[in-house]
Steps between C-alpha positions, in 0.01 A plus 500: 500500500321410801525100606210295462613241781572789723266429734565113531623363796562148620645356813790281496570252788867321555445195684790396708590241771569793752312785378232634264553810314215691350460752299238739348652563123374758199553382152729789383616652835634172650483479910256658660529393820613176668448323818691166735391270730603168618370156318487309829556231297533261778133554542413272252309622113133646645734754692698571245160575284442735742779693500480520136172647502566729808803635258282511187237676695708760616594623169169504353413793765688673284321477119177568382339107460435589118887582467651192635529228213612191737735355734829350356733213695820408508584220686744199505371147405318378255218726297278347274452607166183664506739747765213419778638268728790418714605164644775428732724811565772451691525612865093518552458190698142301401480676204394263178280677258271816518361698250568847607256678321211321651659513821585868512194590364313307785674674734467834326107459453602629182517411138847588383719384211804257643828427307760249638842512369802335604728771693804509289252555209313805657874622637583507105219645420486775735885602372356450135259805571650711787862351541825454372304234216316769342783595222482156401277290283633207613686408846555255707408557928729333714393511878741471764340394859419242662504291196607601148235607334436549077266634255490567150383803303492434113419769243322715781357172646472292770666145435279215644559174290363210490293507849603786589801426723778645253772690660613264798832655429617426852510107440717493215788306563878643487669181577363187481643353820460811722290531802115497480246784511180458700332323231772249462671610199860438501764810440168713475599924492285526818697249673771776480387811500136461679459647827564180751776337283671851474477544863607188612851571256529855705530364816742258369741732322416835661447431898817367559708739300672773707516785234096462443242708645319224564733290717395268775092587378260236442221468248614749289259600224562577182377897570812498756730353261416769252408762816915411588638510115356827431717615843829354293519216679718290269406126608131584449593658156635172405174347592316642287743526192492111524108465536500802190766217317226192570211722407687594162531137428157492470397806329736408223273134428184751512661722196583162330161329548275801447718767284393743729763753634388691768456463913299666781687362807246630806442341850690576819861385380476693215515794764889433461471663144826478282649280825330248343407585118830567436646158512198358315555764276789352451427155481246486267669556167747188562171300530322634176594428186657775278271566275263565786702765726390815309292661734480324821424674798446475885319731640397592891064544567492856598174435696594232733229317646194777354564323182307196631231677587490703226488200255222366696294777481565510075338210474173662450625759262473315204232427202331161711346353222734174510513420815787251405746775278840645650474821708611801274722730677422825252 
């Protein structure tokens, strides 16, 4: 049976503090093609604008203008609920408010469908369609980068809540005296296992340690942690098997709270694969109560950072009639 939606194509941008990743994506055939370049966020918001256009422009050389649907963001900090604007994402200097779609389609000359969606919720949704999510009618997407990053997919579904900030999985607190994560919350998962707090605990375990890899390096990232693990080094194996222990801890209150049983783990730590998973595999169950430990899993993205992307871009590849409803994945 031929496809219907076989000729529907959206792009799909990933706005990050560093770079933004853009990508020209077909409903059923995933990635088309995909392009890179810098955010310059230090350039203040117009310029940033810009570079999102430039990036969104350079895909839609590639797709006949009745073919393309929209344009779907993810980006970190804070999207309204009509999915239209975003105000104050970290690391863009200056930045308070814009709504995108008027602004990219000003710059565009062009009248083009815009959906913004937080970037752990377009990450889920991506694996929810193309990734390691897709088996699974409900999961929960766990990013590991700079921050921690969470989303929840419920009965094929994207999770929003209330306003739709649901998912901040990364400030949930493992101990209520521990340190504090960026936003101030104390014994907060991404005060462990986010990128700067789990850097700052390499260099003090692994760069003075004679039997590592890594000894006498500074600012050692998280990739070179799990770059020197997957070489056997045995003090950065530890590393990670207590950061997999931590992020276990939490998993375990998500079964608890939400009954649901399964995990995505994606961003660049979870490039460490079973280094990591396999201590929170471990974890878990002594944090879940026993009724709920039938059929828990935790599972590595098999798309690593196309899933954001790729969830972007399936924003538009829905039935748009409620602006408002969930994103269906099928």
């Amino acid at each position: 049976m031929s496809d219907p939606h076989g000729t529907a194509y959206a792009i799909g941008i990933d706005l990050g503090g560093t770079n933004i990743k853009a990508a020209l994506v077909n409903r059923t055939r995933g990635l088309v093609r995909s392009t890179c370049i810098e955010t310059g966020s230090e350039n203040g918001p117009d310029f940033v604008m810009r570079q999102i256009a430039t990036a969104a422009r350079e895909m839609m050389e590639h797709v006949l203008p009745h073919q393309l649907r929209g344009i779907g963001i993810g980006a970190p900090g804070t999207i309204n609920w009509d999915r239209t604007t975003l105000a104050h994402p970290p690391n863009i200097p200056g930045w308070e408010s814009i709504d995108l779609g008027l602004a990219l389609q000003q710059l565009l000359r062009k009248k083009i469908r815009v959906i913004v969606e937080n970037d752990a919720n377009a990450a889920a949704l991506g694996s929810a369609r193309f990734g390691a999510g897709k088996p699974y009618k409900s999961f929960i997407m766990v990013t590991l980068g700079t921050g921690v990053g969470g989303a929840i997919i419920h009965n094929g579904r994207i999770f929003r809540g209330t306003t739709g900030a649901a998912g901040e999985l990364g400030h949930m607190s493992i101990h209520y005296d521990g340190p504090k994560d960026g936003a101030g919350v104390s014994g907060a998962i991404e005060a462990y296992v986010g990128q700067h707090y789990l850097s700052r605990r390499a260099e003090r375990c692994l760069a003075s340690r004679s039997d590592s890899l890594l000894s006498g390096k500074t600012s050692l990232s998280p990739a070179a942690v799990a770059e020197a693990a997957l070489k056997g080094d045995k003090a950065a194996q530890g590393l990670l098997a207590w950061a997999g222990h931590k992020l276990g801890c939490v998993l375990g209150s998500c079964v608890n709270l939400l009954d649901i049983r399964v995990f995505v783990i994606g961003g660049g730590v979870s490039a460490a694969g079973d280094l990591i998973l396999e201590p929170a595999r471990r974890t878990i169950l002594d944090y879940i109560k026993p009724g709920m430990q039938a059929g828990v899993k935790v599972v590595q993205e098999t798309r690593g950072n196309e899933v954001g992307t790729l969830g972007a871009a399936s924003l538009l590849f829905n039935d748009l009639t409620d602006k408002h409803a969930a994103v269906p994945v099928g």
